[in-house]
Backbone bond lengths (Angstrom), bond angles and torsions (degrees), N, CA, C in turn:
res aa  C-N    CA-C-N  psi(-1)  N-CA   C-N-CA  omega(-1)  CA-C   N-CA-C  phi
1 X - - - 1.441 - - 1.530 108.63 -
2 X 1.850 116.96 131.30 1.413 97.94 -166.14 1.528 98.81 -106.08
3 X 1.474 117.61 28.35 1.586 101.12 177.72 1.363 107.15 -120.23
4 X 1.356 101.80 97.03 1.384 143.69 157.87 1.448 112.24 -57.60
5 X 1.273 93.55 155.34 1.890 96.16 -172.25 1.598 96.70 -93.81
6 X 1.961 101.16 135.24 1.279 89.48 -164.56 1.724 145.23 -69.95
7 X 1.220 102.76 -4.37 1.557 107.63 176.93 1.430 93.13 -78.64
8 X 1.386 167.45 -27.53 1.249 137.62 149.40 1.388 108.79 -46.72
9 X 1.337 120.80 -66.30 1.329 111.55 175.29 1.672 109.83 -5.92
10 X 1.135 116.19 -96.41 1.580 144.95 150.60 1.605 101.97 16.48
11 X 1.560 99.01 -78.09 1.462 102.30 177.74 1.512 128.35 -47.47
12 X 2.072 111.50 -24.59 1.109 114.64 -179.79 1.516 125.19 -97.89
13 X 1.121 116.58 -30.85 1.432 140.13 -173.30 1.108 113.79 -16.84
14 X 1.839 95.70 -68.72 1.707 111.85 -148.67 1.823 92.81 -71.19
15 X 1.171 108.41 -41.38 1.580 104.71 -151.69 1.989 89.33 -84.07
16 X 1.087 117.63 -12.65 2.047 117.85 157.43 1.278 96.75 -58.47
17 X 1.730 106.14 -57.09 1.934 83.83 -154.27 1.709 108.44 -80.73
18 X 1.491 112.05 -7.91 1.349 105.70 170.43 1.544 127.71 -57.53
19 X 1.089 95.97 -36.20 1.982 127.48 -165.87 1.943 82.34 -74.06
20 X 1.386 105.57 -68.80 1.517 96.62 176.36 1.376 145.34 -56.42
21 X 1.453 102.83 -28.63 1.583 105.36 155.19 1.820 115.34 -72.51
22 X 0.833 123.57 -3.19 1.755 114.36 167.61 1.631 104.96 -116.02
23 X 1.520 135.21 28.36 1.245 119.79 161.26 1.887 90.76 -109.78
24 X 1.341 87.44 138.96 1.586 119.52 163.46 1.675 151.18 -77.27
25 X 1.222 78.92 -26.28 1.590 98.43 -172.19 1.843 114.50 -164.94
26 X 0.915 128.55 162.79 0.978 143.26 -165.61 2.051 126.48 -65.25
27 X 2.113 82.38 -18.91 1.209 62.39 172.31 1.466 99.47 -126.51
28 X 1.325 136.68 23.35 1.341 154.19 124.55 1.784 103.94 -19.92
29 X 1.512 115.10 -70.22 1.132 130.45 145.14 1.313 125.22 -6.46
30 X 1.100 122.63 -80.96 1.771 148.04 168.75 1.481 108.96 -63.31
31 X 1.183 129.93 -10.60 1.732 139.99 172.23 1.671 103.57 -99.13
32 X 1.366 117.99 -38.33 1.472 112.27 174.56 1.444 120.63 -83.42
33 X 1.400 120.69 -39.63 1.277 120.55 154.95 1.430 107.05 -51.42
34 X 1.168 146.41 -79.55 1.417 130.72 -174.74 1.711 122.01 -36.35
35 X 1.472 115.57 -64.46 1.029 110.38 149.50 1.384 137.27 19.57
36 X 1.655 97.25 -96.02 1.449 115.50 162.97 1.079 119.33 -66.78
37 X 1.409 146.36 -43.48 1.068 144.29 150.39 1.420 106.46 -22.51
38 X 1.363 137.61 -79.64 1.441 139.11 -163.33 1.254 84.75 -70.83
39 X 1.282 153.32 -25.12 1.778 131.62 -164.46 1.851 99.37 -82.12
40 X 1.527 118.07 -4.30 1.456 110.69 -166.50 1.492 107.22 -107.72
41 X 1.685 93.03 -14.41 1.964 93.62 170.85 1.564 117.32 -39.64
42 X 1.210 121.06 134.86 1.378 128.76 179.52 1.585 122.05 -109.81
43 X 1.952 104.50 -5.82 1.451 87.22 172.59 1.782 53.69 147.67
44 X 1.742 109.65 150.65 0.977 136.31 -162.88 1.853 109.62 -106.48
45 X 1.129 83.72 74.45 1.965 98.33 -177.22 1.810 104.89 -117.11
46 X 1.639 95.30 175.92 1.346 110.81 178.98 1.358 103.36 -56.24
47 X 2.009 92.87 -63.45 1.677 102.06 -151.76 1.794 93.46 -79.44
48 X 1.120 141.68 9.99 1.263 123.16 164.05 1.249 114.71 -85.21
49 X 1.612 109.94 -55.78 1.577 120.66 -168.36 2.069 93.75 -48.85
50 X 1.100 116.14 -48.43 1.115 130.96 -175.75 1.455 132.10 -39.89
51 X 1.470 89.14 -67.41 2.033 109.55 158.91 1.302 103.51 -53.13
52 X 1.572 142.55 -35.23 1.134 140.83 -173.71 1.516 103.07 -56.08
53 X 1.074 91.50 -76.81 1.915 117.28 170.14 1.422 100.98 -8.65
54 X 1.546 115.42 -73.08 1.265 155.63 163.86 1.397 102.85 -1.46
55 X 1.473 94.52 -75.33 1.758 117.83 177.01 1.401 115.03 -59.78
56 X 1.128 117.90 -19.35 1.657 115.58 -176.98 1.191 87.66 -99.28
57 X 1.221 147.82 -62.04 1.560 131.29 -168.64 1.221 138.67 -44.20
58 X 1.577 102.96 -39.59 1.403 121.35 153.49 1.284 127.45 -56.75
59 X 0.848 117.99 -49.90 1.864 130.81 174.72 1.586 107.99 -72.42
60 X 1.294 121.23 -8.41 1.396 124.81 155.21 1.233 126.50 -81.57
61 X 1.301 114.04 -57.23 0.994 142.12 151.67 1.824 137.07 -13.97
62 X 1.720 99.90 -64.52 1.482 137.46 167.72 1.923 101.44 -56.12
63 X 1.434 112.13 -55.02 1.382 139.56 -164.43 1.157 115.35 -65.61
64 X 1.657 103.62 -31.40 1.490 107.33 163.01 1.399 128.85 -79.11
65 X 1.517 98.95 -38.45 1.815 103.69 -173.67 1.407 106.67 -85.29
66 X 1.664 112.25 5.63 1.273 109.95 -176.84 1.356 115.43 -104.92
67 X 1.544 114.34 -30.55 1.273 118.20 -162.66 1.528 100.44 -123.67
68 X 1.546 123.82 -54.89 1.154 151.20 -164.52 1.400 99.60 -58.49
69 X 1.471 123.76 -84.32 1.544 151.12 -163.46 1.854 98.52 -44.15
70 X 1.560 103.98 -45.72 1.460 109.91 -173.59 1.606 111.05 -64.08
71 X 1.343 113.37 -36.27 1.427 129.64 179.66 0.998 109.24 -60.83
72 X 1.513 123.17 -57.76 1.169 132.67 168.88 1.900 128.66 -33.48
73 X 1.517 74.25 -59.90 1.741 78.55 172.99 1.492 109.14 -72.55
74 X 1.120 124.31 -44.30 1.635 115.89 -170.53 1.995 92.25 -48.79
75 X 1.272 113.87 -69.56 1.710 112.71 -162.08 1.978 104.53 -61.31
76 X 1.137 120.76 8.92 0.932 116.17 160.54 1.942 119.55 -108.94
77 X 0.726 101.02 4.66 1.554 125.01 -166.05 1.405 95.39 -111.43
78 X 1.332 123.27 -22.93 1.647 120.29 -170.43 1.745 105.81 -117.91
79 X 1.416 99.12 -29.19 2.125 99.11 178.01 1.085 98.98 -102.57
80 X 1.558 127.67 -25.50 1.620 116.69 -159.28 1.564 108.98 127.32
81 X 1.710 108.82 158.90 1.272 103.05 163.19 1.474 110.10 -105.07
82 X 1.093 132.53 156.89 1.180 158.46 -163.16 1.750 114.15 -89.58
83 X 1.721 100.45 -49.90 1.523 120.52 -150.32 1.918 66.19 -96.25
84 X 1.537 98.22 124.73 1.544 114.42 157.25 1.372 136.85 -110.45
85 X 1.531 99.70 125.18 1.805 98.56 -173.21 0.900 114.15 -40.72
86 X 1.546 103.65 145.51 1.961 124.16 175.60 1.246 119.73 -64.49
């Protein structure tokens, strides 16, 4: 869940958007997420490797109904829908 109480927020921001102004490309992107991902391993178990998992699914997940799903509907709202009533 990424809503954090905001003075952490605060604490994280600047040094996110720093990290984000020096990635380039997409899979710059996909190297920093991993990254951190492997920097949060705690010891090489089921239920850790797992909860990790956990954490990426959600944040996929969240990203869609947050950002994605809305997009979606707007460009279907503007060409048409596709999926036709039964």
């Amino acid at each position: 869940m990424p809503y954090i109480k905001p003075e952490r927020r605060v604490a994280l921001d600047k040094e996110i958007q720093a990290l984000s102004d020096r990635i380039d490309s997409r899979g710059e992107l996909n190297y920093a997420i991993t990254a951190l991902l492997l920097s949060e391993v705690r010891g090489l178990s089921y239920a850790e490797l797992s909860s990790l998992m956990g954490d990426i699914e959600c944040v996929k997940q969240e990203f869609y109904r947050r950002v994605l799903a809305p997009y979606e509907d707007e460009k279907c709202r503007e060409n048409g829908d596709v999926y036709l009533p039964n």
